[in-house]
Structure formats: C-alpha cells, structure tokens
C-alpha positions as CSV (number, residue, x, y, z in Angstrom):
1,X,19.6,38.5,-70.5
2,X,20.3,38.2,-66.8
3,X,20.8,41.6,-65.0
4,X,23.7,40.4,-63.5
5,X,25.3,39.7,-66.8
6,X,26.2,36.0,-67.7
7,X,27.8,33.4,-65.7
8,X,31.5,32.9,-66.7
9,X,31.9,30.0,-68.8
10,X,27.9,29.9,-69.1
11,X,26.5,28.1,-72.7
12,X,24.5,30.6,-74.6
13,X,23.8,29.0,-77.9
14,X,24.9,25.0,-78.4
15,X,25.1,23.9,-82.0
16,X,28.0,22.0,-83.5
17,X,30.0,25.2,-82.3
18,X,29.0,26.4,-79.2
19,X,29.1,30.1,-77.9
20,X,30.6,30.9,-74.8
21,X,31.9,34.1,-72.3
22,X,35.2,34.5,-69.8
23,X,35.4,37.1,-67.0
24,X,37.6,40.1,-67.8
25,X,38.0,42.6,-64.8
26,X,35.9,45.4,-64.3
27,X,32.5,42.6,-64.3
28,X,33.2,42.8,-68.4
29,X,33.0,39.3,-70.7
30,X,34.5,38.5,-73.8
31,X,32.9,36.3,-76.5
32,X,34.2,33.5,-78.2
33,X,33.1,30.3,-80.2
34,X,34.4,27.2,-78.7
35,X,34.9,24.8,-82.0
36,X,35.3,21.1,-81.6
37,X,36.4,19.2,-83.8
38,X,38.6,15.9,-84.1
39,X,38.4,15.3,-80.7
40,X,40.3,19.2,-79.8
41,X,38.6,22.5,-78.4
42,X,39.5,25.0,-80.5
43,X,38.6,28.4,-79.2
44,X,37.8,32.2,-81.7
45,X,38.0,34.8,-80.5
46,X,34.9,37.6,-81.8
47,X,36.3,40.6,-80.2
48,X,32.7,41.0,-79.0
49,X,32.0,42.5,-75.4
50,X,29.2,42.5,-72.8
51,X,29.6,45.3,-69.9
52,X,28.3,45.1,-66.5
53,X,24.5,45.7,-67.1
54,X,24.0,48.5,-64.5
55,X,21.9,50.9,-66.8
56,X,19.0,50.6,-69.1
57,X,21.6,51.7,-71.8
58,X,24.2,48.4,-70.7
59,X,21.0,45.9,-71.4
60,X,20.4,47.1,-74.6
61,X,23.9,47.4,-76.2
62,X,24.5,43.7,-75.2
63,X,21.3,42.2,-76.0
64,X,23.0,44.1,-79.7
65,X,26.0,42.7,-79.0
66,X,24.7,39.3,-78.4
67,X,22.7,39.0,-81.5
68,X,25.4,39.8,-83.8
69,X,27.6,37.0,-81.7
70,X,24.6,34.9,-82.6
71,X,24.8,35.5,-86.1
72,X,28.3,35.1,-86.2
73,X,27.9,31.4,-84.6
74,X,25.2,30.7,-87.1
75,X,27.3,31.4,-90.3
76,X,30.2,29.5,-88.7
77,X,28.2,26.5,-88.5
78,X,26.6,26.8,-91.9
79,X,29.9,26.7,-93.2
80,X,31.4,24.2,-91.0
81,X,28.5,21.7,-92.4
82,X,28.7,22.8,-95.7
83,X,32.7,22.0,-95.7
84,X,32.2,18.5,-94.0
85,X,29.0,17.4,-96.4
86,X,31.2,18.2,-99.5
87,X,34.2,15.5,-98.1
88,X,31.9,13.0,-98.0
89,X,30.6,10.7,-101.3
90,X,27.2,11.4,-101.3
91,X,26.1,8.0,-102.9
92,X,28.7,6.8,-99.7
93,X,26.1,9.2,-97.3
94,X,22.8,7.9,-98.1
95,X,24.3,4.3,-97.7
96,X,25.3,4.2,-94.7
97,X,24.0,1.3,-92.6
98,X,22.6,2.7,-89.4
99,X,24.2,-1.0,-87.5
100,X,27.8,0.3,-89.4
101,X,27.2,4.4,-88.2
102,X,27.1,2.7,-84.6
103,X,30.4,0.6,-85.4
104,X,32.1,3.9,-86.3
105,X,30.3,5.3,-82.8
106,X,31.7,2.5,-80.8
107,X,35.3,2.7,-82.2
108,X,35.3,6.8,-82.0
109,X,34.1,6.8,-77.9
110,X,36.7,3.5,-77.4
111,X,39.4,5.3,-78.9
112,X,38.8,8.2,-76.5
113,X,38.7,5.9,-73.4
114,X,35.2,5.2,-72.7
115,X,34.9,2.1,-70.6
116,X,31.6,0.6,-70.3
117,X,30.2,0.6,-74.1
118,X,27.7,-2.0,-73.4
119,X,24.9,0.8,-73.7
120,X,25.9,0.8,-77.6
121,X,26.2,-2.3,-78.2
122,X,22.5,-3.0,-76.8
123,X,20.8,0.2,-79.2
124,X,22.4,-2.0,-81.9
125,X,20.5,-5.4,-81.0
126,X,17.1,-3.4,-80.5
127,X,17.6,-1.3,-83.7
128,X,19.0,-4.4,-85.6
129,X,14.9,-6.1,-84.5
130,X,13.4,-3.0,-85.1
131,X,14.5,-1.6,-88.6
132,X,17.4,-4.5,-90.0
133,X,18.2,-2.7,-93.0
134,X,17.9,0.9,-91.9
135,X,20.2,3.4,-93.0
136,X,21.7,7.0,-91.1
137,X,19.7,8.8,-93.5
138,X,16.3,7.6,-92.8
139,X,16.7,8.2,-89.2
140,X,14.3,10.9,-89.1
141,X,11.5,11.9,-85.7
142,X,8.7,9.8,-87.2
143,X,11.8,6.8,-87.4
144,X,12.6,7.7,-83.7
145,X,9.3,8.0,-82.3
146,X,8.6,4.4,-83.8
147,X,11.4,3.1,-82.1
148,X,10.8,4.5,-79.2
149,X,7.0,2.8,-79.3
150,X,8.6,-0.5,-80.2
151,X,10.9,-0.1,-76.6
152,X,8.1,0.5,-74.9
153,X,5.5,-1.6,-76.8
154,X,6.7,-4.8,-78.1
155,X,10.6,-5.3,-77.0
156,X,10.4,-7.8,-74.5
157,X,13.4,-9.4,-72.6
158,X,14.3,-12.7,-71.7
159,X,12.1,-13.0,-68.1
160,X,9.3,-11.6,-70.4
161,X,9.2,-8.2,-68.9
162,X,9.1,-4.9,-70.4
163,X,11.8,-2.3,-70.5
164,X,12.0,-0.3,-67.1
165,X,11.2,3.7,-68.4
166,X,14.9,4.3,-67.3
167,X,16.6,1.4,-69.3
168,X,14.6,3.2,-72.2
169,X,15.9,6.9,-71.2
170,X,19.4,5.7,-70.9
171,X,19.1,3.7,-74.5
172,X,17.5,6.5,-76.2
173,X,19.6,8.9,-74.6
174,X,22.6,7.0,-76.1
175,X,21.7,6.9,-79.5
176,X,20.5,10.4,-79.8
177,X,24.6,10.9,-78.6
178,X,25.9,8.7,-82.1
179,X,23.1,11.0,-84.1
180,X,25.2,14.0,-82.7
181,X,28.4,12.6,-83.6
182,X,26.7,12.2,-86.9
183,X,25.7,15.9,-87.2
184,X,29.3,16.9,-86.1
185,X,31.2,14.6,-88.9
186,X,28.8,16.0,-91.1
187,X,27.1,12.6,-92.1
188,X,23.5,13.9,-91.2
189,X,22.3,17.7,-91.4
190,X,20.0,17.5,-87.7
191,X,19.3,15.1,-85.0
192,X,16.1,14.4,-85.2
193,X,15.5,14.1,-81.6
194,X,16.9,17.5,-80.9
195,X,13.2,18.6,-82.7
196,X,11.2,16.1,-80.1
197,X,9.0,18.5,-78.1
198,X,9.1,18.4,-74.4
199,X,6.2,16.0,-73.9
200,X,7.7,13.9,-76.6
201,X,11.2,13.3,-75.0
202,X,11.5,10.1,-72.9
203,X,11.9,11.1,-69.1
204,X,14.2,8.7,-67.0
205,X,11.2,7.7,-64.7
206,X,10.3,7.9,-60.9
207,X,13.4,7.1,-58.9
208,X,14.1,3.8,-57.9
209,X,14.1,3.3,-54.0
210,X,17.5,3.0,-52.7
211,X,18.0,-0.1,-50.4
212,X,21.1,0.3,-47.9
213,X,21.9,-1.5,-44.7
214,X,21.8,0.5,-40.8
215,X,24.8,0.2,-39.2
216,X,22.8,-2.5,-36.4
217,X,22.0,-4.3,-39.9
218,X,25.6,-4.3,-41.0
219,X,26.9,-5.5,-37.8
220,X,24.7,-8.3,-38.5
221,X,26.3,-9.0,-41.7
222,X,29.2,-9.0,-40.2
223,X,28.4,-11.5,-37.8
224,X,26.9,-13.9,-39.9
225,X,29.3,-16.3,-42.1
226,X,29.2,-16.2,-45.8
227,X,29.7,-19.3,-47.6
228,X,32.5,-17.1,-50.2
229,X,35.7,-15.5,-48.2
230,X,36.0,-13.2,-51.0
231,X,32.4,-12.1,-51.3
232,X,32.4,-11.4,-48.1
233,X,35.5,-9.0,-48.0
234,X,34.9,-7.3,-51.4
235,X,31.2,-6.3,-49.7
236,X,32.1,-5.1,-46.3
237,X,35.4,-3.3,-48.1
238,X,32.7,-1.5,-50.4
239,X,29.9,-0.2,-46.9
240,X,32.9,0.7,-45.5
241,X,34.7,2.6,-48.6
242,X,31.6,3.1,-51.3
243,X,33.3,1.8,-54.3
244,X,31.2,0.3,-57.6
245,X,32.3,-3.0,-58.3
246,X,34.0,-2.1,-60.9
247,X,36.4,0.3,-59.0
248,X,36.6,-2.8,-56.2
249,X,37.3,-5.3,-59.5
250,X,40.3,-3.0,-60.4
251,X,42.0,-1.9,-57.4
252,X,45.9,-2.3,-57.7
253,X,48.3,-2.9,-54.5
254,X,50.1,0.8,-56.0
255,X,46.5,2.4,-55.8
256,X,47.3,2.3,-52.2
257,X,49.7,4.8,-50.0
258,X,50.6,5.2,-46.5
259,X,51.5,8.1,-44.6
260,X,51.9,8.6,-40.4
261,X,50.7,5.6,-40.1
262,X,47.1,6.4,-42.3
263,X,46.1,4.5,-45.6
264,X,44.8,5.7,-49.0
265,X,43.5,4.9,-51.8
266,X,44.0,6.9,-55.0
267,X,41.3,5.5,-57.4
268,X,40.0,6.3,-60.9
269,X,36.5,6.3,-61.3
270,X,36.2,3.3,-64.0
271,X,32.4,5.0,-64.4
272,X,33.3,8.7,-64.2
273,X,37.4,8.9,-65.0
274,X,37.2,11.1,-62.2
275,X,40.5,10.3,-59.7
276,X,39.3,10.0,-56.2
277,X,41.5,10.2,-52.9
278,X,39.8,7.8,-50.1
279,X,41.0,7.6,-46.7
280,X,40.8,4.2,-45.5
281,X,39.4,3.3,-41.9
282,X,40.3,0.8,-39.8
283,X,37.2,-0.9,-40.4
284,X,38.2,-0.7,-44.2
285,X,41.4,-2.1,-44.0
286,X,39.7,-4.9,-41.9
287,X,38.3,-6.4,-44.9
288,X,41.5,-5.8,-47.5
289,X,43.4,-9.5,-47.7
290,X,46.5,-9.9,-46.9
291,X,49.2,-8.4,-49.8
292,X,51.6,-11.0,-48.6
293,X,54.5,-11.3,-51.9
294,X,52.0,-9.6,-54.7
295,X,53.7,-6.5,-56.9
296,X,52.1,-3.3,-56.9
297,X,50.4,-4.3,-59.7
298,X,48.3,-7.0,-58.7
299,X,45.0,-6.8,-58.2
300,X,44.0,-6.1,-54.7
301,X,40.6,-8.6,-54.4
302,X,40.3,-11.8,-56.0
303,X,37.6,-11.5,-58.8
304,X,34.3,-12.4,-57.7
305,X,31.9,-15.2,-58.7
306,X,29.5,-14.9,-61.3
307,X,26.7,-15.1,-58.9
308,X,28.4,-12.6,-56.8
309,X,24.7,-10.7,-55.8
310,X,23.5,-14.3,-55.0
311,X,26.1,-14.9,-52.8
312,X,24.8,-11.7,-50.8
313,X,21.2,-12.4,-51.1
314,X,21.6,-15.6,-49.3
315,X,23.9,-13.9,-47.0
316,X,21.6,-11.6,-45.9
317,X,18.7,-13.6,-45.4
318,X,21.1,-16.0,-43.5
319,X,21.4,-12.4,-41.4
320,X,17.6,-12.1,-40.8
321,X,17.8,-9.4,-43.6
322,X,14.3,-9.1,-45.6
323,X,15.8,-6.0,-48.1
324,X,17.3,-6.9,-51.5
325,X,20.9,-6.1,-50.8
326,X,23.2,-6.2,-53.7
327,X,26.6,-4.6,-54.4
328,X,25.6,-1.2,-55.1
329,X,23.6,-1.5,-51.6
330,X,26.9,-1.3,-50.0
331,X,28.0,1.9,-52.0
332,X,24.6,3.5,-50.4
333,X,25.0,1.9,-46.9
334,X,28.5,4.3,-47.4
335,X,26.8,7.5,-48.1
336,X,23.9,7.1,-46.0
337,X,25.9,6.2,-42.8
338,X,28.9,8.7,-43.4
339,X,25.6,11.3,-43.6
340,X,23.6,9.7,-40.7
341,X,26.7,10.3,-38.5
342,X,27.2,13.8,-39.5
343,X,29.5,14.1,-42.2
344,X,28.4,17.2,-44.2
345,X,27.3,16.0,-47.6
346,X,29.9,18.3,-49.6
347,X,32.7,16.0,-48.5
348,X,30.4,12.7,-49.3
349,X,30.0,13.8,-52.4
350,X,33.5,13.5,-52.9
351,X,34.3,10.6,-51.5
352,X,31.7,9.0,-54.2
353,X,33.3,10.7,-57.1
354,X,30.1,12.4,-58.0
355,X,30.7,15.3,-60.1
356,X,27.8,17.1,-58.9
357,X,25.9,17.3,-54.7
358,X,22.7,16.9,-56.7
359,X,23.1,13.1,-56.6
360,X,24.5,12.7,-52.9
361,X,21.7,14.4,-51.9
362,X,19.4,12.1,-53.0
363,X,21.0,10.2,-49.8
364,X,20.3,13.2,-47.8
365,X,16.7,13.0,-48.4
366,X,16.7,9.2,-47.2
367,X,18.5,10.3,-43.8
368,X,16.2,13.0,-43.5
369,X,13.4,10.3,-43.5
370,X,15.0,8.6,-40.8
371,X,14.9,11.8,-39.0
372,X,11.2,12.2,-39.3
373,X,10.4,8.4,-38.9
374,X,12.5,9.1,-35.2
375,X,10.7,11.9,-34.4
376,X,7.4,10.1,-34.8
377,X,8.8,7.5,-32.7
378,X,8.8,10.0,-29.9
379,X,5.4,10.9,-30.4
380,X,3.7,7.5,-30.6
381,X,5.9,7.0,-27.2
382,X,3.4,10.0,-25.2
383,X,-0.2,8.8,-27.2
C-alpha cells in the first residue's frame, strides 16, 4: 500500500474485471469493480472503503479492506467465465480456427472504429506460415514462444532481411490483444502470454534515431525545386504543422476555421482519435493550395504519389541533404524546431496529439544534444 493512500482512478488488480478507487472528501476512496463487457463500462459498487492512512491502525484496516475487495473481484470473475464458457458449444470452442478467431478480432476492433488494422492482418500471414491449421485452443506459451522464435528465426521478408525487434514487439503485442478478447468472450480460460516471465516478453528494441531537418536545412528545401507540386506542399505543410500523412491525406476544407484574421485546424488524430486544435502560421498556410470553388468537404491536398518518400529523397539530395528524410521527418523537424525555439514541451505535446509528454520528450533529449554539441563548439573555439 502507498502511505499516501491510492491514486484516484489508480488500477489495483486487472483481470477481465478490473478493480478500481474514486476520491470521496475527507482523503477517503470508495471501491468499485469496473466490468466491461459488450463494448460498455459497467461500474459495482462494493461499499468498501480505504481512509486516509495517517496511523498504523489506517494501514492495517485497509490492507483488510483491500483483500476482501480482492476476493470479491476474484469470485466475480470466476463467475463471469464460468457464465460465458457455458454459452458457448464446446465441440464449436475447441474448433476454432486461430486464422477465423482473428477474422472475429478484425471485425470486433473495425466495428469500434479502429483505423489502421493492417497490424492484424499481417499476425495472420505469419501465423497462417507458421502453424496453418492451428486452432484458439492450442495457443498455449510453448505455441507462443515458437512463434515468437520463428519471427525472429526464420520469417524473412521480401528484401531478405529479418524482422526489426520492434516490428516483432508491435506484432506480438497485437496478437496477445485478440488472445484477450478471447479470454473476455470467454473462448479461452488465460492468455498465455500474460504467464511469459519478464525476460521472456519481447521488448520493443533500442530506439530508432530520429532524422529531422534544422531550420538552415529546411530553408534549403525550400529553395530547391521538387519535380512534384504536390509533394512539395504536403511536406513543407507537415515541418511546418507536424501532421502524419495520414492526418495530411484526410484534411477537409471544414477542418479549417478562421477567426480575427488567424487560421485553424481542428483535426482528428486518424492514429490516436484524439481531436487536435492547430494554429496555422503563415508559413503553414504558405504551402496550403489554393481552395478556389471546392465544398467543405473536399479534400484539402491532392493525394500523393505512390513513391511519395522517393519523391523527397531525391529532393533532398538535390538540396545537398545527406539524412534520409521521409514524411515522418517532417513531423519531427515540427517538434524539434517548435522546442529548439523555446516552446515549452507541454504545449508540443499537444500540438502532436500525443496522449502522454513521455513521447515529446524524446524530442527534448535530441535538442538537448544540440545544446551540448554547441557548447563544445565554444570550447574547441579557445583550444
């Protein structure tokens, strides 16, 4: 237990029901279970309380308190299983194709508006290779940690190289995602991967350097002709605004709103559903086309070529540029220069859409390099 008692909201026990605390007055917390189900929270109630833990006495009673919560949870979820194994055939259970479970996966997380399902798609190729006729029920940890060998092993793609250790992270993470949809529809009893041990779970990797332009490097670009009108604007739009392509891709003519005399852009995050509110700078609006006679909903940007990160690699060596810029260089060129100017990296964050600081400060770190690579500059100046 904490001696501060437990953050409100804070996850205490997860499970197929998960148990959780709100703030009363007087530094008290109530317990309930949250239950979801069918795609709805649905919250009980315990009518179990933990006080302020100011005495000995206070830590005792709800360490009590919490263990009887725990129990509760438990025999909630032993029923809850129980209930949802006995609606289902078993003959129907133990035949389940694995490739058919990830159909039912696909449908559940497109019905619930889940954009980029890709990621799915590709776990369903590799398993397909791996194990063609494997069933839900024979996904077990020996079955994952074999799959997991044959990603990092033998899987092989078309340019003959190997899996990066984050493409493998980012597959395994998906899957273990359908296998606890699984658990909660009560078509398997575990996920097996929730009994991996820590050395046993695949870690996402070292993290990749982040290539970005300096602002004398983008006045270069902007200098130097590109051989596509509309490569060129949705690039410069994007250092100058951060958007994924995707977000660029979908822009509408009513995403955009004026007011004293200032543009904005009101954009879901097609990654994130998260709805963003950018300001636009003149630089920004620079590189929008012309709306001329288009509706509000038209698309803002022409759709860009196939070779669209071509088109930007020849620009930039046509710009003397030796980095590898591509798109998502432009999003970074955003953060880094808003950060490199002095833009404090709360409000960054939130021009990105990132739902947490921990991932714009990974940006921070890079313009605290330049920093240190300017102080040592100065030295090397008086050797």
């Amino acid at each position: 237990m904490r001696k501060k008692g437990i953050k409100k909201n804070e996850v205490l026990l997860s499970g197929t029901m998960t148990l959780r605390s709100k703030a009363l007055a007087g530094c008290r917390q109530s317990l309930y279970i949250d239950r979801f189900e069918d795609g709805r929270h649905r919250r009980e109630s315990l009518s179990l309380y933990l006080e302020a833990e100011t005495t000995v006495r206070a830590r005792r009673a709800n360490a009590a308190t919490m263990h009887r919560a725990e129990a509760i949870l438990r025999e909630r979820q032993s029923a809850m299983l129980n209930s949802q194994l006995s609606k289902i055939d078993e003959q129907e259970r133990r035949n389940t194709l694995l490739s058919s479970w990830l159909d039912t996966y696909y449908t559940y997380l497109d019905r619930r508006g889940v954009n980029d399902l890709h990621c799915i798609t590709t776990i369903k190729l590799r398993l397909q290779e791996y194990a063609p006729d494997a069933t839900l029920e024979q996904v077990d940890k020996p079955f994952l940690l074999g799959f997991i060998d044959y990603l990092r092993s033998e899987y092989r793609m078309r340019n003959g190289e190997p899996l990066s250790q984050k493409s493998i992270f980012n597959l395994v993470g998906m899957f273990s995602s359908s296998l606890n949809y699984a658990v909660s529809q009560g078509r398997i009893a575990v996920n097996p991967y929730n009994l991996f041990e820590s050395e046993e779970r695949v870690k996402p990797g070292r993290e990749h350097k982040r290539e970005y332009l300096t602002v004398e490097e983008l006045k270069r670009m902007i200098d130097t002709p590109c051989r596509s009108a509309v490569v060129r604007q949705v690039f410069l739009f994007t250092c100058f605004t951060g958007l994924r392509l995707s977000d660029v891709q979908g822009l509408r003519w009513c995403d955009l709103s004026q007011q004293d005399g200032s543009y904005t852009l009101g954009v879901r995050m097609y990654k994130t559903e998260k709805m963003v509110y950018i300001p636009l700078s003149k630089q920004a609006m620079k590189w929008m086309p012309e709306r001329g006679d288009k509706s509000g909903d038209d698309c803002v940007f022409e759709s860009v070529p196939k070779d669209y990160n071509k088109h930007i690699t020849v620009w930039t060596k046509a710009a003397g540029i030796t980095k590898h810029i591509t798109h998502h260089c432009g999003r970074h060129t955003f953060a880094t220069m808003l950060l490199s100017l002095g833009v404090d990296i709360y409000t960054v964050s939130k021009l990105l859409g990132h739902a947490s600081l921990r991932h714009t400060q990974r940006y921070a770190k890079i313009v605290d390099r330049q920093k240190d690579d300017a102080v040592n500059l100065a030295d090397r100046a008086f050797e």
